[in-house]
N, C-alpha and C positions, 0 to 999 in steps of 0.2 A: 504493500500500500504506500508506504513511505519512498519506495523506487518512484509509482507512477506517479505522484506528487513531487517529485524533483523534475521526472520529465513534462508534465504539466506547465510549470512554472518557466522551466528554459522555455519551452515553446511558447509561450505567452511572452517573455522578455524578447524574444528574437524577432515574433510578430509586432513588437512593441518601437524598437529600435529600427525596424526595418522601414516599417510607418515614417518615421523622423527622418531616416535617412534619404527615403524616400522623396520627401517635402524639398522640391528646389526655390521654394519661393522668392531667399533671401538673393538666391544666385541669376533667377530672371528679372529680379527687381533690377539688380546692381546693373547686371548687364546693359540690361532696356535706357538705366539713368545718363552711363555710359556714349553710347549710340546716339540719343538724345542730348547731350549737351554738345558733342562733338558735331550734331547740325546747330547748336547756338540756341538751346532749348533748354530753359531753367527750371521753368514753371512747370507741373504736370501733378498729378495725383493718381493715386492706385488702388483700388477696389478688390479686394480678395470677397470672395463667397464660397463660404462651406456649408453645405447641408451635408450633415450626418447620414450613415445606412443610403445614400447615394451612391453609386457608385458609374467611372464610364462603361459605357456597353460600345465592344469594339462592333463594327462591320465585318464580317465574321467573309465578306467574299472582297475584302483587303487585304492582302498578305503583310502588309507594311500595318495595320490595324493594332494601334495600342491595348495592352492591358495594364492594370491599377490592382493592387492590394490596398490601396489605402486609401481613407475620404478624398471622393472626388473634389478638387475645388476646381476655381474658374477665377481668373486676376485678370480687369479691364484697366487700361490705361487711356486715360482723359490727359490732351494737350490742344497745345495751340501754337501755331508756325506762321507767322506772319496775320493777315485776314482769314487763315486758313484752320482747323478745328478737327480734330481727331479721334478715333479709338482705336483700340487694335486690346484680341482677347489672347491670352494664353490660360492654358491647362495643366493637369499633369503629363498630360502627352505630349505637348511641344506648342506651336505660337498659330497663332492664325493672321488672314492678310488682313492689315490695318484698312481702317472704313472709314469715308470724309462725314462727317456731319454736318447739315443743314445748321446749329448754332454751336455758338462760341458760349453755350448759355455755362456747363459745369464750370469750365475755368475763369470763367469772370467770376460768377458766384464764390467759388473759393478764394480769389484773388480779394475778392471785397469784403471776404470775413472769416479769413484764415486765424486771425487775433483771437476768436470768439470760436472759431473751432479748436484753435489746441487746447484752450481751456476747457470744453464743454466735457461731462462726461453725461454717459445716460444714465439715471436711476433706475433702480428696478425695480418689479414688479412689486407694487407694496401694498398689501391690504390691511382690513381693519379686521381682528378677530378678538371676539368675546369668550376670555375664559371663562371656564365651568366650574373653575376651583371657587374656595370659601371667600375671595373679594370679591369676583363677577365684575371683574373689571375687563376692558377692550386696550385691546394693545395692537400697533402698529407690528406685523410681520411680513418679511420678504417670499415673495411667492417663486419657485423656481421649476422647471421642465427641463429634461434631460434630453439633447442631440437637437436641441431647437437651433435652426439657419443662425451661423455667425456670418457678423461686416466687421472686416478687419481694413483701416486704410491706412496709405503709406502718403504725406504729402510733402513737395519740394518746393523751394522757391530759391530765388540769387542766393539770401542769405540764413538759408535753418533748410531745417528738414527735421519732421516728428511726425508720430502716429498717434492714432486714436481707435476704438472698437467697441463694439456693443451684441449684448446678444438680440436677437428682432421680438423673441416673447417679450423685454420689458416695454416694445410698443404697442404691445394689445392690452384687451381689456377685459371683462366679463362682466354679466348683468348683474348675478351673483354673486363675482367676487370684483368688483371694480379695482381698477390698478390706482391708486392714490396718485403717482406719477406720471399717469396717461398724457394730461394733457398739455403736462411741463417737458414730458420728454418731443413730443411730436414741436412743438414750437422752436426746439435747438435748430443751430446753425446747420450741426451734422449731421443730424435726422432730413433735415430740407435737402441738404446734397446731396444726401443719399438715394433721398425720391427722386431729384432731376435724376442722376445717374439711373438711375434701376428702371424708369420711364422712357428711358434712350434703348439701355439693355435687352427689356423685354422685348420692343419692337422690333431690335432687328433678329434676337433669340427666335420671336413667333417666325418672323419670317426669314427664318434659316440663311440670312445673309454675312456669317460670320465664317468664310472659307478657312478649313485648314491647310496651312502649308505643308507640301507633304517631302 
């Protein structure tokens, strides 16, 4: 018993290590930052998305067709070149062809309130519950969900570069258990960025305009 509990445990560190090693995110960040200044490009921001128990499903009649052990993500890069406006997504499996967009809207928006995003954090999920114990008194506690979509961002400008992150349950709400925090967190600078971005994302997601390089 005590053997299959030592094998148990490697295999779960190996699964675990492997997951991490797996994550190149810090290495397509730098790269991308790289490439991007070297055309005279300072300004830009980075959008990682994890959904948990996600994972990519290859095209199984690609021979070149990726596979993944680990949480699928997906990191979109918002910039701006002259009058000119940007994205381009990468994956765990490699980069896709960068997509012009009709506004300049993400990076002005961060451009005009990057001050008030690196400060921002979001709160979380906070209700009001009524103990049953002998005061019967109501106390503020934090409400939490496991494998709920993480927004992890990376943002640059001439002179800093800092992150920011949140998980997306503490922007909902319930009738029954209302979020104390709902409507402080939706009014942040970074929650608003987020929506522009993820209103860009989806459109060209639905309509499958995000070619992978192959």
């Amino acid at each position: 018993m005590q053997k299959l509990l030592i094998i148990i445990l490697t295999l779960i560190f190996n699964l675990t290590f492997g997951q991490e090693k797996i994550d190149r995110t810090d290495s397509i960040i730098t790269k991308f930052k790289t490439k991007l200044n070297d055309n005279g490009v300072s300004d830009f921001l980075v959008i990682k998305q994890i959904t948990y128990g996600i994972k990519y499903i290859p095209d199984l009649n690609e021979p070149d067709s990726c596979y993944t052990n680990t949480a699928y993500f997906a990191i979109y890069a918002f910039w701006s070149n002259g009058k000119k406006s940007y994205v381009k997504k990468f994956d765990n499996c490699g980069e896709f062809k960068t997509l012009k967009l009709s506004s300049s809207k993400p990076i002005k928006f961060f451009k005009s309130n990057y001050k008030k995003i690196k400060s921002e954090k979001v709160k979380p999920y906070q209700i009001i519950s009524t103990s049953h114990g002998k005061d019967g008194l109501a106390y503020k506690i934090n409400s939490f969900q496991t494998h709920q979509p993480q927004r992890y961002f990376w943002f640059f400008t001439k002179s800093m570069q800092f992150t920011n992150h949140f998980d997306t349950h503490n922007l909902t709400t319930e009738k029954d258990k209302p979020n104390l925090n709902y409507k402080s967190n939706k009014e942040l600078k970074l929650v608003k960025l987020n929506a522009i971005c993820e209103e860009i994302i989806n459109e060209f997601e639905d309509n499958n305009m995000f070619n992978r390089i192959k």
